[in-house]
N, C-alpha and C positions, 0 to 999 in steps of 0.2 A: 187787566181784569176790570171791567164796567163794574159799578158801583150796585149792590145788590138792596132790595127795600127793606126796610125794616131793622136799620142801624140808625144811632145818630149820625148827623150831618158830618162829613167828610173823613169819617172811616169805613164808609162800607164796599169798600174797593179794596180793603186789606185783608192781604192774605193770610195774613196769622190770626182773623178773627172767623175763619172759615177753614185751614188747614194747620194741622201739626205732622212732623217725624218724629216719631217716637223709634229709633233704633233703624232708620231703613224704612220703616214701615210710613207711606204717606195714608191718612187717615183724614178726610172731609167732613164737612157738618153736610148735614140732608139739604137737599134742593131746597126743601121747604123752611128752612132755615129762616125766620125771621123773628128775631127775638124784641125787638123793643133796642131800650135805650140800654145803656150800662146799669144792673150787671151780667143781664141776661147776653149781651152781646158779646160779654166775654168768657163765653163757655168752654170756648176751642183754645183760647190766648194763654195756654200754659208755657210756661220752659221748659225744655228738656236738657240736662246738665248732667253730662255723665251717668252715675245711674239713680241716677234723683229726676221727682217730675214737681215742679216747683210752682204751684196758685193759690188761687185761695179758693180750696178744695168744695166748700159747701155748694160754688157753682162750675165746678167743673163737669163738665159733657162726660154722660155715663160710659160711651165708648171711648173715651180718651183714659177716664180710670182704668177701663178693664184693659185697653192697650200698653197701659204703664204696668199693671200686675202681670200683663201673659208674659214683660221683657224683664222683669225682676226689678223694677225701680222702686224705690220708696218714694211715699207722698212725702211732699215737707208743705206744709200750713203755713200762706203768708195773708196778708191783709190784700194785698196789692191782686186785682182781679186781671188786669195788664199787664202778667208778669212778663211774656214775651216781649212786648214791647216793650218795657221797663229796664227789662238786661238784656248786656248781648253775649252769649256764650263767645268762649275763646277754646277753642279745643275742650277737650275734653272734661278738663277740673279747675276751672277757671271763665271768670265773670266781670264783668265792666257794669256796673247800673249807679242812679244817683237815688234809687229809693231802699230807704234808712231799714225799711224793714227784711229788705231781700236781700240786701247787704250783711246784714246781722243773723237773719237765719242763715244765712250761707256759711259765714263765718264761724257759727255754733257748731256747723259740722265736724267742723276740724281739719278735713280734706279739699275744702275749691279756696281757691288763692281770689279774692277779693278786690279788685281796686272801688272804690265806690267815689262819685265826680260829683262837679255840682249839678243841679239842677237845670234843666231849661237849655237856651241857642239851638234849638232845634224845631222847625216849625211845622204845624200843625193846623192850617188853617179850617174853621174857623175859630180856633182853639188859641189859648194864650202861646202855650208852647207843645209840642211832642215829644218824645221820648230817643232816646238816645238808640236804644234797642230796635224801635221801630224804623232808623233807618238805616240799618247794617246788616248785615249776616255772611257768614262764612261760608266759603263757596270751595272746597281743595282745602290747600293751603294758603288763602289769600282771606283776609277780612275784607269785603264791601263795605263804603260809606255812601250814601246817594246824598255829594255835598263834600262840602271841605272840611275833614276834622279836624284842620289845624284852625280852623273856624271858633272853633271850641276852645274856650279860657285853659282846659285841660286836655286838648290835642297831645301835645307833645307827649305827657302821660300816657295817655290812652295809647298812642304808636308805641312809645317804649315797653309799656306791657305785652301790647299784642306780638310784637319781634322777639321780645325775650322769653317768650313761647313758641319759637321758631316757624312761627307766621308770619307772611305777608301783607303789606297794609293798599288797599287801590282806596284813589279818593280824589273828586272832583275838585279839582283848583279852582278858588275863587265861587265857588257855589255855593249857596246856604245849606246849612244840612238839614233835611226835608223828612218828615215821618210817612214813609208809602205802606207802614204794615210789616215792615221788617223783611231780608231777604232768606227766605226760605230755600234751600240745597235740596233739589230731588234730581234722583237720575235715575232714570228710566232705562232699561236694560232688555233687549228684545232681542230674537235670534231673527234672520232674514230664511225667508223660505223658498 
């Protein structure tokens, strides 16, 4: 994806700041999409978690609300405006993220199984660090890392969660683990004529 105008410097090439799935459903921001800096840019960057849609709601994208109410999700209210990038869904009722807030509402549910990691080893240039979230996503039954999560002070964690949810783990040897925007699962289904 080429880098679109009107993002800050070296996330406007991610795709979780311009697409969400909400159930199946893939849903885009408008062409004319160009919000400015954070937090207007992270209007699209919610989670979707089983049947919870998880941002911080007062900037979430009016079609990505009504998408979560046409699927029966409940809103959950976090500070964290990146929550996509911030966690990374593991199947259905379960979450990997190192921020304390998304962690804790999640955990208040009752229902998604939480590991919460430290901070940071993930890069994000021009940026100190990136998000853990922003370089993975589940694709099948495999969890993507773009990068080595054993890279990660809590790799080994993180693989043991994701397998003991009877997923797969792929992940680059020896590569730093790199924030592209998070990897987004669509699949496209078309009859041939």
């Amino acid at each position: 994806m080429s880098p679109a105008p009107g993002f800050s410097p070296g996330v406007g090439d991610h795709a979780d700041l311009r697409f969400i799935s909400v159930r199946g459903e893939l849903l885009s921001a408008p062409a004319d999409f160009a919000p400015g800096s954070y937090p207007g840019e992270a209007a699209w960057c919610a989670l979707v978690l089983g049947n919870y849609l998880v941002h911080r709601l007062d900037i979430t994208a009016p079609q990505v609300l009504d998408a979560a109410r046409a699927h029966g999700l409940r809103a959950v209210n976090v500070s964290q405006g990146y929550a996509r990038c911030s966690a990374l869904p593991v199947g259905e009722g379960a979450v990997i993220t190192a921020d304390r807030g998304i962690a804790s509402a999640l955990r208040d549910l009752g229902d998604v199984e939480v590991l919460e990691i430290r901070p940071g080893f993930v890069s994000l240039p021009p940026y100190e660090t990136g998000f853990l979230g922003g370089c993975a996503g589940q694709a099948g039954d495999t969890v993507y890392f773009n990068g080595d999560i054993l890279l990660h002070p809590d790799g080994e964690s993180v693989c043991r969660f994701i397998r003991d949810r009877g997923l797969e783990v792929f992940s680059v040897p020896g590569a730093p683990l790199r924030d592209i925007g998070s990897i987004i699962e669509y699949r496209c289904i078309y009859e041939r004529t």
